[in-house]
C-alpha positions as CSV (number, residue, x, y, z in Angstrom):
1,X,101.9,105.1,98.7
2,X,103.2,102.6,101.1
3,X,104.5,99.6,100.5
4,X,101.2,97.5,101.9
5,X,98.9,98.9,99.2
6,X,100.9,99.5,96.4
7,X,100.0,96.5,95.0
8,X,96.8,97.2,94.4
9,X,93.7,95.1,95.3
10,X,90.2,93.5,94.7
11,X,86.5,94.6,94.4
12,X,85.3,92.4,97.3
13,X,81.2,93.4,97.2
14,X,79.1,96.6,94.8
15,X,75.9,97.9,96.9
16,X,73.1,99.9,95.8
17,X,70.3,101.2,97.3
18,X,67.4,102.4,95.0
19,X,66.5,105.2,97.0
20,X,66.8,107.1,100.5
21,X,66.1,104.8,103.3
22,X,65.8,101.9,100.9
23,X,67.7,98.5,102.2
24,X,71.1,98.1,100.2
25,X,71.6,95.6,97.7
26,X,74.4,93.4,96.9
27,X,75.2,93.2,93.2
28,X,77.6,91.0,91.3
29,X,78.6,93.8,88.7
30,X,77.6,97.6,88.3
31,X,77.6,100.6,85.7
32,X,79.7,103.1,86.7
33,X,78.7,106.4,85.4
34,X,79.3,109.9,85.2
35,X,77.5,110.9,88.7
36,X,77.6,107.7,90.0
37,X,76.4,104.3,90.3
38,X,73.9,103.3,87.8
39,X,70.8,102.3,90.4
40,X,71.9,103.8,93.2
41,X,69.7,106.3,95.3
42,X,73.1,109.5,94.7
43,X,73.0,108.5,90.8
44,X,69.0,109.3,90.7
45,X,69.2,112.2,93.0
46,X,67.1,110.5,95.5
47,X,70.1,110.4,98.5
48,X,69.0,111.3,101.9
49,X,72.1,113.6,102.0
50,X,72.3,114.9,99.1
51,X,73.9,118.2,99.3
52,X,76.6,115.9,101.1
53,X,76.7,113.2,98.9
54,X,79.2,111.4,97.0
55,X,79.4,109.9,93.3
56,X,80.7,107.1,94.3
57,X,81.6,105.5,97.6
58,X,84.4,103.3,98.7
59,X,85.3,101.5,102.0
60,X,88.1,99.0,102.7
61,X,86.8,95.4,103.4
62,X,89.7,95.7,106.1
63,X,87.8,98.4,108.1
64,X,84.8,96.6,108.3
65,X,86.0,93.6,109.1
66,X,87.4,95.0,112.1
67,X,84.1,96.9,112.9
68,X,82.9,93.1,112.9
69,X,85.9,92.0,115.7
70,X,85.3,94.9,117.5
71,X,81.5,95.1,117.7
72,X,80.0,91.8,116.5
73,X,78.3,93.8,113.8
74,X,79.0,92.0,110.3
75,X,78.4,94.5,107.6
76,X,78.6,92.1,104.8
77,X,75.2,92.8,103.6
78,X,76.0,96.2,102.4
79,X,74.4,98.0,105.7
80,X,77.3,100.3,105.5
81,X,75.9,102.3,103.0
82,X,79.2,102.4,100.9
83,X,78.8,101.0,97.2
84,X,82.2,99.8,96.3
85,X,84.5,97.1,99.2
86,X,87.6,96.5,98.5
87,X,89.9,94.5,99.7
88,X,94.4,95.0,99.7
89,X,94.7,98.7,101.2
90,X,94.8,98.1,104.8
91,X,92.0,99.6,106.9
92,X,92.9,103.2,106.4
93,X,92.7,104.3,102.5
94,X,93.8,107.5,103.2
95,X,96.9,107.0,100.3
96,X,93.8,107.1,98.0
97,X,93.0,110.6,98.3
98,X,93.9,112.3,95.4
99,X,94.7,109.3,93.5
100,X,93.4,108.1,90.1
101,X,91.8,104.8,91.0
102,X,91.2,101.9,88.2
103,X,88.3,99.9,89.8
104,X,87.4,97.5,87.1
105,X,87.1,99.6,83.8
106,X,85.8,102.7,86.0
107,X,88.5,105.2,86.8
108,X,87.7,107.3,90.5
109,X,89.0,110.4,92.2
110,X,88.8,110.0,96.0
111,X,88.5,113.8,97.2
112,X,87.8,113.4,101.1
113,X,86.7,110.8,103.7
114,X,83.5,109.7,104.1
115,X,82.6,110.0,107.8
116,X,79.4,107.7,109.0
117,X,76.4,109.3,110.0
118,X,74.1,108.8,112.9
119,X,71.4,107.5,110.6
120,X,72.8,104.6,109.1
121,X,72.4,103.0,113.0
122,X,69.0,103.3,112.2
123,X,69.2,102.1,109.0
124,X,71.0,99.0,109.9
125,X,69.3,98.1,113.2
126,X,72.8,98.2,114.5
127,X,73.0,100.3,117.6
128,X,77.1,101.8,118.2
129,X,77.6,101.4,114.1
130,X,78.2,105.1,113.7
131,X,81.1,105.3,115.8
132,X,82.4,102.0,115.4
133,X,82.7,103.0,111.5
134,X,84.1,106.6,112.5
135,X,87.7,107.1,110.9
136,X,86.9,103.9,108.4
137,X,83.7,105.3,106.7
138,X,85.4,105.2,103.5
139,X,86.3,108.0,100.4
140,X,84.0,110.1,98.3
141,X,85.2,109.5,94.4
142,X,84.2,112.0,91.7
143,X,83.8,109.4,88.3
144,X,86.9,110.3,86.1
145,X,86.3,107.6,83.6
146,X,82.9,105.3,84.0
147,X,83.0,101.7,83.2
148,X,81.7,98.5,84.2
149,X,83.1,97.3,87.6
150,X,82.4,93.4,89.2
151,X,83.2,91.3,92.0
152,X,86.8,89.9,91.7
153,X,87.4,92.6,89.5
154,X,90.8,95.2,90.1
155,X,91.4,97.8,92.1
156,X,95.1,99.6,91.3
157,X,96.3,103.2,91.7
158,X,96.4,104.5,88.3
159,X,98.1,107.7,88.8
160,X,99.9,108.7,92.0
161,X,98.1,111.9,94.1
162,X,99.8,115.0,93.1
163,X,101.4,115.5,96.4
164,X,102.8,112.1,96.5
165,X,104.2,112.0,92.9
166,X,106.0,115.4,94.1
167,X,107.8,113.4,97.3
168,X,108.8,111.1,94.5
169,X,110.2,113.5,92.2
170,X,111.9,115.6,95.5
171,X,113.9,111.6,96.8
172,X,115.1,111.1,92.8
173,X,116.4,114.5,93.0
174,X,117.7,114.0,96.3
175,X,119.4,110.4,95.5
176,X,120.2,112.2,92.2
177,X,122.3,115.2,93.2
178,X,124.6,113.2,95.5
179,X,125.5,110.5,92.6
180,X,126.1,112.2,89.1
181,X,129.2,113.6,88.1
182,X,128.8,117.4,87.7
183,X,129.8,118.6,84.2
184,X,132.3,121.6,83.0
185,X,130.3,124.4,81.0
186,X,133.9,125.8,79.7
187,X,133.1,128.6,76.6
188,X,135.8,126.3,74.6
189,X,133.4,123.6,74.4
């Protein structure tokens, strides 16, 4: 984790949409259950890409406001697609992946990026969203734990990804070896 996002950071907006194709909806709070978000079109089954699709979607608020500077499209309605913004990582969330992430009472997994598709333009009515949103499409998340998540609420790395608790463990035994007296193993003793 770098230093900018280990901090943690803030739900900023939940988004549902109740079935394929249907417009998104901004919520104050949401049910976070095994498969998904309660409501939402992935959760029923009822996802236009479903053999693709994620339990749970994240995006930074960070990348879309710079989709916004860049292309004048403001995504703050939820026509990203994504259910969960949040706020404090940066535009990139790549740290995430791997990770055990407490958003609100929910616990998530993010397993892989999750690249825009052509048919959220068309969705949105926003011709050039696809690629403006390409590399800042946000993180599939299996549901570890569910819970209830809302506005305002949390968002902290709750356990390190494997490979990045191993760097950790490899530069303490790396300050480590250099420091510590070495001790005698005479048979006497």
């Amino acid at each position: 984790m770098t230093a900018e996002n280990a901090a943690g950071g803030v739900v900023r907006s939940l988004v549902t949409a109740s079935e394929g194709g249907a417009p998104p909806e901004l919520r104050e709070a949401a049910t976070v259950r095994p498969g998904g978000v309660g409501g939402d079109r992935y959760r029923r089954g009822d996802g236009h890409f479903q053999l693709d699709g994620c339990a749970v979607t994240l995006v930074a608020a960070e990348a879309l406001d710079a989709v916004r500077a860049e292309t004048g499209i403001d995504l703050s309605d939820g026509r990203h697609r994504r259910n969960v913004v949040v706020e404090g990582f940066g535009a990139g969330m790549d740290d995430l992946l791997e990770a055990t992430v407490s958003v609100g009472e929910a616990r998530l997994r993010p397993t892989r990026r999750r690249p825009p598709c052509a048919r959220v333009e068309s969705l949105a009515g926003a011709e050039g969203l696809a690629p403006a949103l390409r590399n800042r499409g946000g993180l599939c998340c299996e549901v570890v734990e569910p819970g209830r998540v809302a506005v305002g609420d949390a968002v902290a790395v709750a356990e390190a990804p494997p490979r990045a608790a191993g760097a950790a463990i490899a530069d303490r035994l790396r300050e480590g070896s250099g420091d510590a007296p070495r001790q005698s193993h005479d048979a006497g003793e």
